[in-house]
C-alpha positions as CSV (number, residue, x, y, z in Angstrom):
1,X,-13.8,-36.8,25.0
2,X,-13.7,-37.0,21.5
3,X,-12.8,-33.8,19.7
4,X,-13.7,-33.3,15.9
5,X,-13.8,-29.8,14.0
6,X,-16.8,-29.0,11.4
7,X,-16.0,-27.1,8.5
8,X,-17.3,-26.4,5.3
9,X,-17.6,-23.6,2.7
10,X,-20.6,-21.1,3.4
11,X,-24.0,-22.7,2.9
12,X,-23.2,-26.0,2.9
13,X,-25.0,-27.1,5.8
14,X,-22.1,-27.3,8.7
15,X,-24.6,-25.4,10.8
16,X,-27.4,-28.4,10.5
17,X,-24.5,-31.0,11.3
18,X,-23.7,-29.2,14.3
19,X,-27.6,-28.8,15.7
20,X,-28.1,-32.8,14.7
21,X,-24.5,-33.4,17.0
22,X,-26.2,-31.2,19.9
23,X,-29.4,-32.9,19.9
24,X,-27.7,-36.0,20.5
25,X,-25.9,-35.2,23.6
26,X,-22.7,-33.4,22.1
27,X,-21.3,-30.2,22.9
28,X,-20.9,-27.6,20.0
29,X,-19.0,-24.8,20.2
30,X,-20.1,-22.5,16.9
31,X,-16.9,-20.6,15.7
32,X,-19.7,-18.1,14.7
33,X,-21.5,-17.2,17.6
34,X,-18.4,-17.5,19.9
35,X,-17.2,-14.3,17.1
36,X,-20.2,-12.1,17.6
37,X,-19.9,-12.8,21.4
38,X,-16.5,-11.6,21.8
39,X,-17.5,-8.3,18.9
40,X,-19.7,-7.6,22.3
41,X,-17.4,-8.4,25.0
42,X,-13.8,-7.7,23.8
43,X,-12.9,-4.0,23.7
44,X,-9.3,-4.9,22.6
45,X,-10.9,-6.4,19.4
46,X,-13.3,-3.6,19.0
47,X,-10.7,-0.9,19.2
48,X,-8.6,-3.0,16.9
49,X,-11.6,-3.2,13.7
50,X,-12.4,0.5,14.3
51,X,-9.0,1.2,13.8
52,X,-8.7,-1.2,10.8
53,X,-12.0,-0.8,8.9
54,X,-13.3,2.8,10.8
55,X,-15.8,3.8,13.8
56,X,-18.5,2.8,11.4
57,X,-18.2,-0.3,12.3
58,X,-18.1,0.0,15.8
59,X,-21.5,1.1,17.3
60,X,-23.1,1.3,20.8
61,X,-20.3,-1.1,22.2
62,X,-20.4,-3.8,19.6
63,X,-19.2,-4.7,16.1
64,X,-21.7,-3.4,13.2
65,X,-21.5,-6.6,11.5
66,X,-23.7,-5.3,8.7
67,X,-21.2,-2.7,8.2
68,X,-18.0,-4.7,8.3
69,X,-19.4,-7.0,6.1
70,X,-19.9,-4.7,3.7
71,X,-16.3,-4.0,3.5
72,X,-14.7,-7.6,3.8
73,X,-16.7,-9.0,1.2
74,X,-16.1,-6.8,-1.0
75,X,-12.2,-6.9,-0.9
76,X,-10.6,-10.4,-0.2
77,X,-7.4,-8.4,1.5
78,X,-9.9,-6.9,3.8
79,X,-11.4,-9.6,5.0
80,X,-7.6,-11.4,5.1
81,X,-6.9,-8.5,7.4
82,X,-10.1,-9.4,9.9
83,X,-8.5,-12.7,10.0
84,X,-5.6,-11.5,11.1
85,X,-7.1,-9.7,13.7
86,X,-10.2,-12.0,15.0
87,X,-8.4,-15.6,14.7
88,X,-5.9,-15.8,17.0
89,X,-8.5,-14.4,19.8
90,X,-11.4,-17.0,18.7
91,X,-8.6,-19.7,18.7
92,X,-7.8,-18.2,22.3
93,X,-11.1,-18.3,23.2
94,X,-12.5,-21.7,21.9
95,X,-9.1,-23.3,23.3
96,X,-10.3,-22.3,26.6
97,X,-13.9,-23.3,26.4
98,X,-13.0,-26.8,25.4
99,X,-10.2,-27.2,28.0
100,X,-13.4,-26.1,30.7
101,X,-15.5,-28.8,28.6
102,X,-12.9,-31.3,28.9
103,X,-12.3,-30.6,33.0
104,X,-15.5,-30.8,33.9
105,X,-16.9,-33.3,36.4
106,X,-19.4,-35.3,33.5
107,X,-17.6,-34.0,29.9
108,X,-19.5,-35.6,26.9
109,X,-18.5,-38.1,24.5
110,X,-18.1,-35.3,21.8
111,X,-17.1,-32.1,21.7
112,X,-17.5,-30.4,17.9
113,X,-16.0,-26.9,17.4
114,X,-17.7,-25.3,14.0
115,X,-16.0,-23.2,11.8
116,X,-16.1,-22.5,8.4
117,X,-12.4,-22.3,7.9
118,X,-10.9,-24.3,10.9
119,X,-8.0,-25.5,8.3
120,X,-6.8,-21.8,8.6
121,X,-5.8,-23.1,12.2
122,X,-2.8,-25.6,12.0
123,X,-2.2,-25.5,15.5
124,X,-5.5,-26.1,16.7
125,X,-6.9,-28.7,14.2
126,X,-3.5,-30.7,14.5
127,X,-5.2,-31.4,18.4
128,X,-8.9,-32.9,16.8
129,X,-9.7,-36.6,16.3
130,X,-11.1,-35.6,13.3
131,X,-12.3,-33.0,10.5
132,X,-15.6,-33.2,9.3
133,X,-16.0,-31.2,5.9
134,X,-19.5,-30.5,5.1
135,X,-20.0,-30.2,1.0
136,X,-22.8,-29.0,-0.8
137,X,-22.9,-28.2,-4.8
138,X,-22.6,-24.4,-5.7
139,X,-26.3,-24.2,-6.8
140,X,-27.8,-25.5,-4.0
141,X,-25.7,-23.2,-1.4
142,X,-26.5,-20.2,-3.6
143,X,-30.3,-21.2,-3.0
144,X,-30.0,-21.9,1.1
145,X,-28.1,-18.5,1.3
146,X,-31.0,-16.6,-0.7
147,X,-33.2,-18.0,1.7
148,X,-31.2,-17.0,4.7
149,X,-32.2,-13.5,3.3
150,X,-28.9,-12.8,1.4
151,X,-28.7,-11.1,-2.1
152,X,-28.3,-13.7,-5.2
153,X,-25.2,-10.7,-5.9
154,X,-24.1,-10.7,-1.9
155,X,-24.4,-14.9,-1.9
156,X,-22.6,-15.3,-4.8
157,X,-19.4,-12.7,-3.7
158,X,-19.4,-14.6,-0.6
159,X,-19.2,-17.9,-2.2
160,X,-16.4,-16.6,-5.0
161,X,-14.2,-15.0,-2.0
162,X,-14.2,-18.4,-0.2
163,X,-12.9,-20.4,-3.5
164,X,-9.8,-18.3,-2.8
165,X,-9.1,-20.4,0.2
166,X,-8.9,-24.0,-1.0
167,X,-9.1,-26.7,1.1
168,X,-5.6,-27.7,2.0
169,X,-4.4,-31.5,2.5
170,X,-5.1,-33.2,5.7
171,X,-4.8,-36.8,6.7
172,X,-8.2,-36.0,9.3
173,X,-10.5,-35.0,7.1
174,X,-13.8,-36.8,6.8
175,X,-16.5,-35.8,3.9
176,X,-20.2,-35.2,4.7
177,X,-22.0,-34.9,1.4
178,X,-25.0,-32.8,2.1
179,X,-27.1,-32.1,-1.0
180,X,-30.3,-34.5,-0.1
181,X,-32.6,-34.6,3.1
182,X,-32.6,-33.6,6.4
183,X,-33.2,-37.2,7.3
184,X,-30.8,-38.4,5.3
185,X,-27.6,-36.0,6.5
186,X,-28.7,-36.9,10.4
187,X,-28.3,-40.3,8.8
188,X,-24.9,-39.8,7.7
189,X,-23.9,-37.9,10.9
190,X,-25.0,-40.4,13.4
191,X,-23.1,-42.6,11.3
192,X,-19.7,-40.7,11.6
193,X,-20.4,-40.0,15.0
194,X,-21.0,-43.5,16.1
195,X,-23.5,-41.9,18.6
């Protein structure tokens, strides 16, 4: 089983890459969704962002993620300190889910973890085949979020707090320009994936 990480900054399509990987037979573990499930299911990381960022955002048993949000992207230490707290449990997590993958009786020829900021990881992207970075120019991200339902302001602090985290070096990294069609990125994805 071939593992490869998908990363890329918000809005630039990582998302899309991992839907075309899964329609092909791959498994994708979304860094995303695996978050908001464990906001649900962990008390030890619920307690944790009440204490951090208040019982606001902690509400009938689950993260408010409206109302974190509204903190960490307004401070870029805030949302430095959610790192610190939801990383090394979504590393946990995903670790495990892709060791299940791995051990079970028919694992698929891919397995793609997606994360905006897998790089943050050392440990964990050190064991993928590869790192696929998804790009996208600033104006077209700033459109797709706007669509999404975001605030040109809300899109645009987003955007600026990511450029604080540059990409670092990496021998593994493979680049997925994705300013054109649909057709055209599945193109480009089957063509990495060799699938």
């Amino acid at each position: 089983m071939k593992k490869i990480g998908i990363c890329g900054k918000i809005g630039s399509g990582k998302s899309a890459v991992g839907v075309l990987l899964a329609e092909k037979g791959a498994f994708v573990l979304d860094l995303d969704v695996e978050m908001h499930r464990l906001y649900t299911e962990s008390e030890e990381l619920r307690t944790k962002i009440s204490e951090r960022f208040g019982a606001v955002c902690v509400q009938n048993g689950t993260v408010d993620r409206a109302a974190l949000a509204s903190q960490v992207f307004k401070d870029p230490r805030s949302l430095k300190d959610l790192e610190k707290i939801v990383y090394p449990m979504l590393q946990k997590h995903a670790e495990n889910k892709l060791k299940r993958i791995e051990n079970s009786e028919n694992p698929p020829k891919i397995a793609a973890v997606e994360g905006a900021l897998l790089f943050k990881w050392p440990e964990f992207s050190k064991n993928l085949a590869e790192i696929w970075v998804v790009q996208a120019p600033d104006d077209i991200r700033l459109e797709r979020l706007q669509k999404r339902g975001l605030s040109k302001d809300d899109a645009l602090r987003r955007m600026q707090i990511q450029a604080l985290d540059p990409l670092p070096p990496n021998d593994h990294y493979e680049y997925i320009d994705n300013w054109g069609s649909l057709a055209e990125l599945q193109a480009l994805v089957l063509q990495k994936a060799q699938i």
